[in-house]
N, C-alpha and C positions, 0 to 999 in steps of 0.2 A: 476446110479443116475438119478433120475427122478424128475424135475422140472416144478411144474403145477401153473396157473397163471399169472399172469401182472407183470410185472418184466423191470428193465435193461436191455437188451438185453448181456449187459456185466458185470453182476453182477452174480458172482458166490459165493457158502460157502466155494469153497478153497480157494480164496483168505483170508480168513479167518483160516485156518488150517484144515477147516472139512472138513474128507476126506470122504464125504457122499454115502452110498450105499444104505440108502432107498430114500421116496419123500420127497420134500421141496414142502410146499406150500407157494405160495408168494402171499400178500396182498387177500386174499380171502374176501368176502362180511360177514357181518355179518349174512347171513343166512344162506351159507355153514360153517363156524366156529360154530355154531349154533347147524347142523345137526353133523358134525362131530365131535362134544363134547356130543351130546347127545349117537351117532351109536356106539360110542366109551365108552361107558357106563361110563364117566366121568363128568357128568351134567345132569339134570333133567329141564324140563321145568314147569314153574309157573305157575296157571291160569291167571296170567297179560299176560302170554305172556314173563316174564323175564327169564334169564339162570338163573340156580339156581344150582354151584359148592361150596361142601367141600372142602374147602382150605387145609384140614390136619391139622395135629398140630399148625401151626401157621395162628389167627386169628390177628394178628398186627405185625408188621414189628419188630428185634431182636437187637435193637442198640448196646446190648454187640459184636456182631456178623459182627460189618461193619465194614473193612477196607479199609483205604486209602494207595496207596504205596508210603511211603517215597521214596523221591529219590531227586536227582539235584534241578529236577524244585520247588517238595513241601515240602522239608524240613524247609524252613525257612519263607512260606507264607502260613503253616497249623498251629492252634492252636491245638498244638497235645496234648491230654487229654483224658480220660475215655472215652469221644464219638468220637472224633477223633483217632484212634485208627492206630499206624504205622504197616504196614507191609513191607515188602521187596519184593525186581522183584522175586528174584528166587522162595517165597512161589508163587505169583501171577501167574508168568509162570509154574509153576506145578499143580498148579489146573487146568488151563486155560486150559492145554493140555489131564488131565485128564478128564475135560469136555469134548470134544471135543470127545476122544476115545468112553466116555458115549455115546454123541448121531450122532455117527458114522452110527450105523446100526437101526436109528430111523426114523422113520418121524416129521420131524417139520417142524413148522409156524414162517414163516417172512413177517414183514410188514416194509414198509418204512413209515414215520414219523416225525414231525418235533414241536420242541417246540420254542414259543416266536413269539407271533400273529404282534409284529412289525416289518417287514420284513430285518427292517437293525438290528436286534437281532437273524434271524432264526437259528435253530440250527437243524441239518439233523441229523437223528438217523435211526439206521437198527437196530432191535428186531430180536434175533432168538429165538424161546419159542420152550419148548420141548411138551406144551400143546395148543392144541387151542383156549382154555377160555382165557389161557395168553395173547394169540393173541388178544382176542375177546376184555380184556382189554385194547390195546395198540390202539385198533379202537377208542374205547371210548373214552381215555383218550387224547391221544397228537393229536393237528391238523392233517391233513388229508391232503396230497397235491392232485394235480390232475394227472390224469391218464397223461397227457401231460410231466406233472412233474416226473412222474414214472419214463419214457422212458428213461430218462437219468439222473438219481437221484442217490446220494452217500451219503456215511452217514460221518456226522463228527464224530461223535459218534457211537458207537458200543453195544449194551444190547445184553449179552448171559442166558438165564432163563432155568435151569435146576431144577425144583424143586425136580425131582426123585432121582436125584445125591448125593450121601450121602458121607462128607470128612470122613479123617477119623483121629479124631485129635493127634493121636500118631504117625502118618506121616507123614501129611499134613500143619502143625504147625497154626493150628487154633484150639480155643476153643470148639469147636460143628460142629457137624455131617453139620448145615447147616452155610450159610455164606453171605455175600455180599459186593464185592470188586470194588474198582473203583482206575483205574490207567489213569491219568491224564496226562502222558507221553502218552504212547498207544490209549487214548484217548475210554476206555474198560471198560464196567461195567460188572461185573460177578457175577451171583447169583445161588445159589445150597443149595438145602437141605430146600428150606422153601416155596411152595404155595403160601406163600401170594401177592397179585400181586401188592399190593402197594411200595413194596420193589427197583419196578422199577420206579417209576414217582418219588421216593424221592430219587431214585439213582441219576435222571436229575437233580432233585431240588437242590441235593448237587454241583453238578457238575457247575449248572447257580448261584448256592450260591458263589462259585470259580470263576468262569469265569464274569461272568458281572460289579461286583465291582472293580476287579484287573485291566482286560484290556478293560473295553466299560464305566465306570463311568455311570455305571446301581447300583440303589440299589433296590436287590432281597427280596423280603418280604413272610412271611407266610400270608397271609390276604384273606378278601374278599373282593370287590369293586364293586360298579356301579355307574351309572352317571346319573344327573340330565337332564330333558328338558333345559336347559340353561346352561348346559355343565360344570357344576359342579362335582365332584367326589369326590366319599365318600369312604373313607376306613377302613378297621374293624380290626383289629387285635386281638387277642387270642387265648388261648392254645386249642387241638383239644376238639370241646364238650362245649365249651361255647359261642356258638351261630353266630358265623360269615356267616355261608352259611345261616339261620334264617333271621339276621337284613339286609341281602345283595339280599333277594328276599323281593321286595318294590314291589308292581305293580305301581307304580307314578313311578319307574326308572327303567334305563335300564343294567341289568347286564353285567359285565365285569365279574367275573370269583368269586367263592368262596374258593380258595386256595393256588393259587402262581401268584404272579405279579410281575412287574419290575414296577420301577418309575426311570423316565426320566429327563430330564431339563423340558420335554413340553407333554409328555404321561403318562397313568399307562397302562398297557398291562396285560394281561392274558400269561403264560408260556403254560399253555393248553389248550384243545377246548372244557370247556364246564367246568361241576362240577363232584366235587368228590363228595362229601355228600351225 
């Protein structure tokens, strides 16, 4: 195994189960993910200048397709319904492991990461993408610590992105071939079978959906927000497509984020570092 990049010095993918025999790249710039999603004839560049990736089959995230594992901790603090959807450790822990076999003899991209711009909210996250665009999204999308911060950085959180991995639901005890799983005990998001790379910011989303209101008395909102010269803040709320990241770019104000906030006793924060739209 071969490990390229800024890294822990003590951060490895077996501590994680993968028993890796090709390269891990870790936190690579956005202009080597760039070349190596193009080299890798998996993206096209733009004349802007943008990466430009078919996602595959899936252009939106598969809500039939999420689960949460029931267990001790979230049986009795999930509103388990049609979108909430129960699974169990032992399916969890058999894909988990069947991932891992998947991208054993792969090369993949890891970044460290962290969501929730209020520092007494931050939450450490390790992405292991089976693709570099995936990567290239987890650059974009969650704040960015610093190289300082690297050196000695752990995740609370865990993102495994397999989109090439295909379940197989007469084994695997899920509905579709793709999937995306978040176990709250393990503290492990798992996703397989689906490209879309939004699958993983609303994996966090669900997770700070959980976690902020239960134990920090943070309430987590879908919105957009910005702030006034006089330190006012405005907040937008609605469903995706009717205009929040629009009414939340003001040039009179200054933006906080167009898609997930916390609201405080005494702040609104951004969960991520910048916009989704």
């Amino acid at each position: 195994m071969k490990a390229v990049g800024h890294k822990n010095p003590n951060a490895t993918l077996e501590q994680y189960g993968l028993k890796h025999s090709a390269t891990s790249y870790w936190n690579l710039t956005p202009a080597e993910l760039t070349e190596h999603s193009i080299s890798r004839g998996m993206a096209e560049m733009a004349d802007s200048g943008a990466l430009v990736v078919d996602t595959g089959k899936f252009k939106g995230r598969a809500p039939k397709d999420k689960y949460t594992v029931k267990d001790a901790k979230t049986e009795n603090t999930v509103d388990w319904n049609n979108f909430n959807i129960p699974t169990d450790n032992a399916t969890f822990d058999h894909l988990y492991n069947k991932v891992m076999a998947y991208l054993a003899d792969k090369d993949v991209w890891v970044r460290d990461a962290y969501a929730c711009a209020d520092p007494k909210y931050r939450l450490n996250i390790r992405v292991i993408n089976e693709f570099p665009w995936g990567n290239m999204f987890c650059y974009n999308m969650f704040l960015r610590p610093t190289a300082e911060e690297i050196n000695t950085m752990s995740n609370d959180w865990l993102i495994v992105n397999a989109p090439g991995f295909q379940a197989d639901p007469a084994t695997d005890n899920v509905r579709s071939a793709n999937f995306a799983m978040i176990d709250f005990t393990k503290q492990i998001i798992l996703i397989g079978g689906t490209g879309y790379t939004g699958e993983m910011k609303k994996g966090i989303f669900t997770v700070l959906n959980y976690v902020l209101p239960q134990d920090k008395g943070v309430l987590a909102m879908h919105c957009s927000a910005n702030v006034g010269k006089d330190g006012d803040t405005a907040v937008f709320f609605g469903l995706s497509g009717t205009g929040k990241t629009t009414l939340s770019a003001d040039p009179d104000r200054k933006l906080i984020g167009d898609d997930e906030h916390g609201w405080t006793e005494d702040t609104v924060f951004n969960f991520e570092g910048g916009c989704y739209a």
